[in-house]
C-alpha positions as CSV (number, residue, x, y, z in Angstrom):
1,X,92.9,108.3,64.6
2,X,89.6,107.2,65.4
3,X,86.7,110.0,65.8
4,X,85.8,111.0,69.4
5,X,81.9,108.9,68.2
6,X,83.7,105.9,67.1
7,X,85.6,105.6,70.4
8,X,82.2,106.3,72.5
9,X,80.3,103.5,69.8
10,X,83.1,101.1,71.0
11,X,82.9,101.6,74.7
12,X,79.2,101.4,74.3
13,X,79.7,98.4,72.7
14,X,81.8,96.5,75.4
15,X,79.4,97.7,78.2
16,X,76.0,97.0,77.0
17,X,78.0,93.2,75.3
18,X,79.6,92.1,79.3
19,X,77.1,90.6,81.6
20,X,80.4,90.3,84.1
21,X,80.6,92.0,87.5
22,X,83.0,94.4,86.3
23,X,84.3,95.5,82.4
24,X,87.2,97.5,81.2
25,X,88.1,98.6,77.4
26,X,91.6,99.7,76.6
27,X,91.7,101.2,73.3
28,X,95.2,101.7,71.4
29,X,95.8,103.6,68.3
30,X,98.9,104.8,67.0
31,X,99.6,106.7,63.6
32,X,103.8,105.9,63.0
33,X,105.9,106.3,60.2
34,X,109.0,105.4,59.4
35,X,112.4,106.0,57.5
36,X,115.3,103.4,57.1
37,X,118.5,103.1,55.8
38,X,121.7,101.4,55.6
39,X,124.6,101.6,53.0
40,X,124.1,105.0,53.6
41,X,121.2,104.9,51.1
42,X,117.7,104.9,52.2
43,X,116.0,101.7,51.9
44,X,112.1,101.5,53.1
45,X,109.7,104.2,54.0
46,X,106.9,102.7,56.4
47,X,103.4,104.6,57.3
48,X,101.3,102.7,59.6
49,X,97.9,102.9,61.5
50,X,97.4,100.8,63.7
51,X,94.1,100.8,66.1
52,X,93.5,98.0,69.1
53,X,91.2,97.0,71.9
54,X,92.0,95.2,75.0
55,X,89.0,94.0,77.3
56,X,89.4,92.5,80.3
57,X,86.2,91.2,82.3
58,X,85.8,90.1,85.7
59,X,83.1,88.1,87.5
60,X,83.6,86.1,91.2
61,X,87.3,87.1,90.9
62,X,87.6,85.0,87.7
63,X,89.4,87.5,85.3
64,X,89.5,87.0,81.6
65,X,91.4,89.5,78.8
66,X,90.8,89.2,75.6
67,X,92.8,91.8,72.4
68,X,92.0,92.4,68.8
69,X,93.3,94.2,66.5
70,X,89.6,95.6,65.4
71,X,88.4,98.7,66.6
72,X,84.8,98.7,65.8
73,X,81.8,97.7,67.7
74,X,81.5,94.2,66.3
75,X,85.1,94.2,67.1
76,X,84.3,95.0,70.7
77,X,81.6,92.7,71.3
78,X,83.8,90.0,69.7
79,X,86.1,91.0,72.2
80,X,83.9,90.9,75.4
81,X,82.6,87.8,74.4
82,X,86.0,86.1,74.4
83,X,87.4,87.3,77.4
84,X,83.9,86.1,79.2
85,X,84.4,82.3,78.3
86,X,88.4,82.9,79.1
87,X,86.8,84.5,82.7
88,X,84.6,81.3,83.4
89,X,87.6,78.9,82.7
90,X,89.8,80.7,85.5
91,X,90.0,79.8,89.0
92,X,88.9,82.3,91.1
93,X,91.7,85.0,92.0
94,X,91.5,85.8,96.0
95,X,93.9,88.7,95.0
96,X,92.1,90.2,92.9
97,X,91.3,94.2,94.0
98,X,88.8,94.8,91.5
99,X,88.5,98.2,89.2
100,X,89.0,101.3,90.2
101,X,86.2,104.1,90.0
102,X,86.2,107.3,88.3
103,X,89.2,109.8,89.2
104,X,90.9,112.6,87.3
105,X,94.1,112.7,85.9
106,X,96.3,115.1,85.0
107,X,95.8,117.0,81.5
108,X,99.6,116.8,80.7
109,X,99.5,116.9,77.3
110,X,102.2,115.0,75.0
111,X,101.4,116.2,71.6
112,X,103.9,118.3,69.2
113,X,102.2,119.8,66.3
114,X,105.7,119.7,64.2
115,X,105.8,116.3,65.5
116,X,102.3,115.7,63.3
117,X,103.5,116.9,60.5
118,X,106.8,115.9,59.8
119,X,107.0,114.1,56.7
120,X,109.0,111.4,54.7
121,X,110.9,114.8,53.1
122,X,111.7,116.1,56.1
123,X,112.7,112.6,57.6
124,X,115.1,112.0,54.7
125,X,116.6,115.5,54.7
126,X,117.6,114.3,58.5
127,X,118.7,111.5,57.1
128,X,121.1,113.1,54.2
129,X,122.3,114.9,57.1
130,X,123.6,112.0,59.0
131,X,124.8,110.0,55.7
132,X,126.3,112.7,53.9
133,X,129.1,113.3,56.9
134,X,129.5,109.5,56.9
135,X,130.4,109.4,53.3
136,X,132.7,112.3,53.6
137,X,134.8,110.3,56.4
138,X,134.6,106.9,54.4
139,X,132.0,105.3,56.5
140,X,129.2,103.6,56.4
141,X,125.5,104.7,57.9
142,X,122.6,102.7,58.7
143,X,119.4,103.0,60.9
144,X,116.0,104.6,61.3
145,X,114.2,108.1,61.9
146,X,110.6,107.4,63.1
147,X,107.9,109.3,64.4
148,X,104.7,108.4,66.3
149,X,101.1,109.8,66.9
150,X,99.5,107.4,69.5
151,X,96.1,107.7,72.1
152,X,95.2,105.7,75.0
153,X,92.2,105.6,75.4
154,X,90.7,103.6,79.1
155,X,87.1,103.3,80.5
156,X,85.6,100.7,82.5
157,X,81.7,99.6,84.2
158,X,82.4,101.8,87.2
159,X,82.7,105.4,85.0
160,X,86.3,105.7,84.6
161,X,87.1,107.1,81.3
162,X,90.6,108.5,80.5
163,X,92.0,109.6,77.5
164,X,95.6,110.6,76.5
165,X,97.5,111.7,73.2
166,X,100.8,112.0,72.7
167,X,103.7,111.9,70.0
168,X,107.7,111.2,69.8
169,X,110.3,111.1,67.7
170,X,113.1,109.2,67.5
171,X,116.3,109.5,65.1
172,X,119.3,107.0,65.7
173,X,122.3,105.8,63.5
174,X,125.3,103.3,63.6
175,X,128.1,104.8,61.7
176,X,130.9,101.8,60.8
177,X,134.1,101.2,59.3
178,X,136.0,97.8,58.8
179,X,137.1,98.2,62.8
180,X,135.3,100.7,64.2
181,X,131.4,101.7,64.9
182,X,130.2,105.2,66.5
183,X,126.2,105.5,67.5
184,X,124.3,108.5,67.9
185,X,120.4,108.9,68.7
186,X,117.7,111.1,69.8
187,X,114.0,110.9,71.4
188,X,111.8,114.2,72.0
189,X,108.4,114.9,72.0
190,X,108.6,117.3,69.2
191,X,110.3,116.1,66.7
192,X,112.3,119.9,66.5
193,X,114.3,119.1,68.9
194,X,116.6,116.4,67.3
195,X,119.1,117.8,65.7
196,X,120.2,115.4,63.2
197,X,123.3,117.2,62.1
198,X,124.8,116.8,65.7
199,X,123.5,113.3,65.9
200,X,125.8,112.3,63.0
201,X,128.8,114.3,63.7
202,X,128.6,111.9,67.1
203,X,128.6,108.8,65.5
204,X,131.1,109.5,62.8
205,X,133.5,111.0,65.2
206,X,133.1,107.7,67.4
207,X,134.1,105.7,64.0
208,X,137.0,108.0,63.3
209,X,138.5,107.5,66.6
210,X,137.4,104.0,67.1
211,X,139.7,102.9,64.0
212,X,142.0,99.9,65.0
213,X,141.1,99.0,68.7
214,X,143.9,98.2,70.7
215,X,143.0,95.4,73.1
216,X,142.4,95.4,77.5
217,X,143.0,93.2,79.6
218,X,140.0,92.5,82.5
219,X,139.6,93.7,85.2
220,X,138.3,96.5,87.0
221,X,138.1,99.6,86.1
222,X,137.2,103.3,86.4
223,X,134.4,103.8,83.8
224,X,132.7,106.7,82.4
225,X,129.3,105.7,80.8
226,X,127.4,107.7,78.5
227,X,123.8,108.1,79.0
228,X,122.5,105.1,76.6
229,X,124.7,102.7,79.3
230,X,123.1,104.7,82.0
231,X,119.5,103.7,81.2
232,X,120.7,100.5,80.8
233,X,121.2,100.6,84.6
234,X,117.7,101.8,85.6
235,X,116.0,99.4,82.9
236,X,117.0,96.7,85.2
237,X,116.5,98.3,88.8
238,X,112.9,98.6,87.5
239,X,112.0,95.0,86.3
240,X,114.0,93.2,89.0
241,X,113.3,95.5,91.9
242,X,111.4,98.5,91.9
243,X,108.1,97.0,91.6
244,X,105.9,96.5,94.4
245,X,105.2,92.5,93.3
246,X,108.6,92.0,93.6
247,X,109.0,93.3,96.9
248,X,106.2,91.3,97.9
249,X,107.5,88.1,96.9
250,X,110.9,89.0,98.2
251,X,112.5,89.1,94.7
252,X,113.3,92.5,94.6
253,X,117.1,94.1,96.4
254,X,114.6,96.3,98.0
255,X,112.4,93.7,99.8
256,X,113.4,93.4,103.5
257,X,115.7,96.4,103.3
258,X,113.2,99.4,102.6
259,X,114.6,102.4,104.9
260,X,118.2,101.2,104.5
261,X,120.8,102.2,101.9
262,X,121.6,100.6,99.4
263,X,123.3,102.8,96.8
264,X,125.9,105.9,97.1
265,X,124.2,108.7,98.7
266,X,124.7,110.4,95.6
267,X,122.4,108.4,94.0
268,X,118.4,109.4,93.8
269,X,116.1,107.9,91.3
270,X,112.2,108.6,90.9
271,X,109.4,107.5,88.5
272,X,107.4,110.8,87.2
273,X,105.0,110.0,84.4
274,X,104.1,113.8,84.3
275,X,107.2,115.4,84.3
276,X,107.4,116.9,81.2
277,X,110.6,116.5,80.2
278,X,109.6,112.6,79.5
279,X,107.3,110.6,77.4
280,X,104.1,112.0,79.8
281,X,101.5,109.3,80.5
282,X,99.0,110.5,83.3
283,X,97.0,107.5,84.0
284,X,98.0,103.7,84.2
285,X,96.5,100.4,82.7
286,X,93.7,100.2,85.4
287,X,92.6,104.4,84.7
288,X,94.8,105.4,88.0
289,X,96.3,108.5,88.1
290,X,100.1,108.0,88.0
291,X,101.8,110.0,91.0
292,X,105.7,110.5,91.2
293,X,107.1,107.7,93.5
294,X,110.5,108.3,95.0
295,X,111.9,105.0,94.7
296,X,115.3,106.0,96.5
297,X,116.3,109.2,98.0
298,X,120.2,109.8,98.6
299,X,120.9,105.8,98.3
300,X,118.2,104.9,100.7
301,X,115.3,102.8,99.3
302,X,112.2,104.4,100.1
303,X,109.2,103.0,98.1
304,X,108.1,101.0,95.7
305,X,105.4,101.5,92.7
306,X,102.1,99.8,92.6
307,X,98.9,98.6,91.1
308,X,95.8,97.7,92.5
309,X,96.2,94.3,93.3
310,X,99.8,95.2,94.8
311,X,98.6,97.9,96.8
312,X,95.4,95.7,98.3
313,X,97.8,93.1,100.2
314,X,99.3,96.4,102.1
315,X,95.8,98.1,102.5
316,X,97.0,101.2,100.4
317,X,96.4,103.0,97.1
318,X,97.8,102.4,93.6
319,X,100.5,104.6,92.7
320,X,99.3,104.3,88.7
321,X,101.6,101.8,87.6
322,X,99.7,98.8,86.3
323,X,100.7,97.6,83.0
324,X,97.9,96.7,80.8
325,X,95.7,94.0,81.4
326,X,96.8,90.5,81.1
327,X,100.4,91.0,82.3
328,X,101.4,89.0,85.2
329,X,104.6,91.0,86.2
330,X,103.3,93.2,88.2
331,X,103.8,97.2,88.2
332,X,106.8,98.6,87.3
333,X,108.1,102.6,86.7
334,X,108.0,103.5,83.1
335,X,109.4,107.2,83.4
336,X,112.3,106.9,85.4
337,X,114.7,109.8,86.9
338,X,118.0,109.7,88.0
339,X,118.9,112.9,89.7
340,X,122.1,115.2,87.7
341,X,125.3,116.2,89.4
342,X,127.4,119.2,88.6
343,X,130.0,117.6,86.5
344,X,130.4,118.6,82.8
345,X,131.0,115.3,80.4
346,X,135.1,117.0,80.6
347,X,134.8,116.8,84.9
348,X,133.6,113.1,84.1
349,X,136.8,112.1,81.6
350,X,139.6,114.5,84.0
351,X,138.7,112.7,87.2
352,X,139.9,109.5,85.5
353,X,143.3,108.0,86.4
354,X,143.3,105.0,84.0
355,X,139.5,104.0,82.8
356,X,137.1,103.1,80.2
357,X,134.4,105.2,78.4
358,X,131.6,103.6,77.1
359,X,129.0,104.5,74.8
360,X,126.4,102.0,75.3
361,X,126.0,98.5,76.2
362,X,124.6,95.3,74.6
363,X,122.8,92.4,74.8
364,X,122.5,92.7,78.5
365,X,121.2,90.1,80.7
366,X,120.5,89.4,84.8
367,X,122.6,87.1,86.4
368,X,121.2,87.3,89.9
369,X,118.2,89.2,90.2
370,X,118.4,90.3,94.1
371,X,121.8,91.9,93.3
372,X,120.8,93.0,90.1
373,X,124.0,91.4,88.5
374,X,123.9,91.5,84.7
375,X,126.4,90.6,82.3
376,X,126.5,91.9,78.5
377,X,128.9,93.6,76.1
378,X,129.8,97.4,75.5
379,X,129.5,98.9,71.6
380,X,129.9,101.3,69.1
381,X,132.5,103.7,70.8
382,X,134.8,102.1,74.1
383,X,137.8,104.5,74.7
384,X,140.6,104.1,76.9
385,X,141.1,106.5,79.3
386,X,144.6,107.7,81.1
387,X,145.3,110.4,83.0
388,X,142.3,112.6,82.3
389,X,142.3,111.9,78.5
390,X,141.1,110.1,76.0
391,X,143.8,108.2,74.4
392,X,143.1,105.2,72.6
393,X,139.6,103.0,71.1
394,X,139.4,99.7,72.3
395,X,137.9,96.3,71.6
396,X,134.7,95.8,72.5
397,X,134.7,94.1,76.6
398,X,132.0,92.1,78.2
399,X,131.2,92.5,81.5
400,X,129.8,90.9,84.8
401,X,128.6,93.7,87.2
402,X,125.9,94.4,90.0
403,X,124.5,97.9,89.1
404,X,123.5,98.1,93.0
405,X,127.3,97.6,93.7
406,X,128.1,99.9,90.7
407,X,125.8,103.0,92.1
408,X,127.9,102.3,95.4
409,X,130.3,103.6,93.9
410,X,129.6,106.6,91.8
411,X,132.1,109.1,91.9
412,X,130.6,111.7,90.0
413,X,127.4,112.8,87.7
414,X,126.6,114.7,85.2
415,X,124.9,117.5,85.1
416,X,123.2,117.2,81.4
417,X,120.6,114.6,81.4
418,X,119.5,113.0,78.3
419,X,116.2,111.1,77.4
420,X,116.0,107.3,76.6
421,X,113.7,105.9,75.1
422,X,113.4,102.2,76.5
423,X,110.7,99.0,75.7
424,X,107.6,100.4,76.7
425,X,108.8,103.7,78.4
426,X,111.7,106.2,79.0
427,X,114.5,106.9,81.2
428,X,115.7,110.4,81.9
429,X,119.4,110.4,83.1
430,X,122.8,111.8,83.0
431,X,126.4,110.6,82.5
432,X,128.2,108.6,85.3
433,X,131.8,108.2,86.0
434,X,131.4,105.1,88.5
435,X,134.7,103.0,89.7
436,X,135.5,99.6,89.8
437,X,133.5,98.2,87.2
438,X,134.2,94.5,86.5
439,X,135.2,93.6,82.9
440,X,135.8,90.0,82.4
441,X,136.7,89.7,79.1
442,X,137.5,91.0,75.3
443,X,136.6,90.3,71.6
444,X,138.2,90.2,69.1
445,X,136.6,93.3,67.5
């Protein structure tokens, strides 16, 4: 990591280099390291450091952004000068809100000092741990335990300067035979927290059981999804609706129907970059404090995130979502919520008559955006359900389903909730046991 002079020596750098109306430095570094394997061997050992700057310049409402992956002060000038000749070929942006001034963030910390110092021993004793119980039961093992230091570091011309650290962890595995795949993973802060022991008994017991899938016929179905599937359903709630651009231009399931319902009432989902049972992240791409945003409240659709630009049109403040500078999709939630029930995972398998349990899905794609229809495949552990139990592994399905219509019709959630780590952010969620889900076809694996 960079000292605390460097980092002031590049800021300096960037303000005394832009002649612009208004300046802004973002400066990325992240320490990572990484153990792979497959074959149930280990294969590559990865430590990297990484540092970055992202300058963005504005002058007349031109806007120009400029990144390098130099973090120096010739770096930084280098930097500013670039984005300054992008800014005078741009056409002048009547949308643009301009940066924000100075205002403090929370001190939520994200840092783990076991996290810090967890080295490529302890990663492959984590990893013996999830290979040697996959060798015992005749599998096969592969994937990755990975750990990550990083610092944000934001200041602009107006005096905003924010800072935040913060690590993670992440341990996750595919355990295979010839017909069968189980898949087991874990994110935390501190890296103590993921039991890798547990994380392979998952996956090899999904293997096991998953021997010789039996085919289903589509249709629809009772499904119980596990909490990676879960995430998969706020992933795309929060690039194709819960964004205030979207909303704006009337691309979003929530434009036109903000104070009506449009999920179960059982249903209530939030974005809280503080909370700190997520990836924390206190301030946005623009230096905003992030604030919690209920996005919707017992079904109903109550609000939407926003950036500066976003919250200009409506003449209110930023909720502290921007994405860094450059991106053109607008602000969306990066530490989403979805409230817990009072069912245990058992309550979410018992209250199924005939059903499907699915791990996780698979390349999932949209559709239709204002229905947030998305079609994809289920993998590595898809059960069939009867009666209450458990009684069978089936081939892998695709499927064609709104995830509005499907949180219509939740019939029960669990009461765990399990962190996901998703491109860019996390989702904190439980288990759903949801009816009617449309399957439309099978494989034949």
């Amino acid at each position: 990591m960079l000292t605390d002079s460097a980092i002031r020596a590049i800021v300096d750098a960037v303000m005394v280099a832009a002649k612009a109306d208004e300046t802004e430095v973002t400066i990325f570094e992240s320490d990572s390291t990484l153990t792979r394997f497959a074959n149930n061997e280990i294969h590559q050992n990865v430590a990297e450091q990484d540092a970055s700057l992202l300058v963005r310049v504005a002058q007349d409402k031109r806007v120009g952004v400029a990144s390098l992956n130099r973090a120096d002060p010739a770096g930084a000038r280098l930097a500013v000068e670039r984005a300054a000749e992008l800014a005078r070929f741009q056409v002048e942006n009547p949308d643009y809100a301009g940066m924000p001034g100075p205002a403090l963030a929370s001190a939520a910390t994200g840092v783990a000092a076991g996290t810090l110092a967890f080295g490529p021993d302890r990663r492959a004793e984590g990893v013996r741990a999830v290979v040697s119980q996959a060798m015992a039961a005749g599998l096969t093992a592969a994937g990755a335990f990975s750990t990550e230091h990083s610092r944000v570091t934001l200041a602009n011309s107006h005096g905003v300067l924010q800072q935040h650290e913060s690590t993670h962890a992440n341990l996750n595995t595919v355990v295979m035979s010839p017909t069968s795949s189980g898949f087991g993973d874990h994110t935390a802060v501190d890296v103590a927290e993921i039991d890798a022991e547990a994380i392979g008994a998952r996956a090899v017991r999904k293997a096991v059981e998953g021997r010789e899938p039996r085919s289903l016929e589509p249709g629809a179905y009772t499904v119980v999804l596990e909490e990676p599937a879960v995430a998969d359903l706020l992933d795309f709630l929060s690039y194709e609706g819960f964004g205030a651009q979207a909303v704006q231009e009337g691309r979003s399931f929530m434009a036109g129907h903000l104070g009506q319902q449009v999920v179960g009432a059982n249903v209530s989902i939030w974005d809280d970059g503080l909370a700190g049972d997520t990836l924390t992240m206190p301030f946005d791409y623009e230096g905003v404090p992030r604030q919690r945003v209920d996005l919707i409240r017992g079904g109903v659709a109550v609000g939407a995130v926003y950036d500066r630009m976003t919250a200009a049109k409506e003449y209110r403040a930023s909720t502290g979502h921007a994405l860094p500078a450059g991106s053109t999709f607008g602000p969306i939630p990066l530490h989403l919520h979805l409230a817990s029930g009072a069912a245990s995972y058992g309550d979410l398998v018992a209250g199924v008559k005939r059903g499907v349990l699915v791990t996780r899905f698979w390349y999932t794609r949209t559709v239709h955006p204002l229905t947030v229809t998305v079609t994809g495949m289920t993998r590595d552990g898809t059960f069939l359900i009867e009666d209450g139990r458990i009684v069978a592994p089936v081939r892998n399905l695709r499927f064609t389903q709104g995830y509005l219509e499907a949180l219509r019709n939740v019939e029960a959630i669990g009461r765990d909730t399990k962190l996901v780590r998703e491109f860019g952010g996390s989702n904190r969620v439980p288990a759903l046991r949801i009816a009617g889900w449309n399957f439309t076809g099978g494989t034949e694996h």
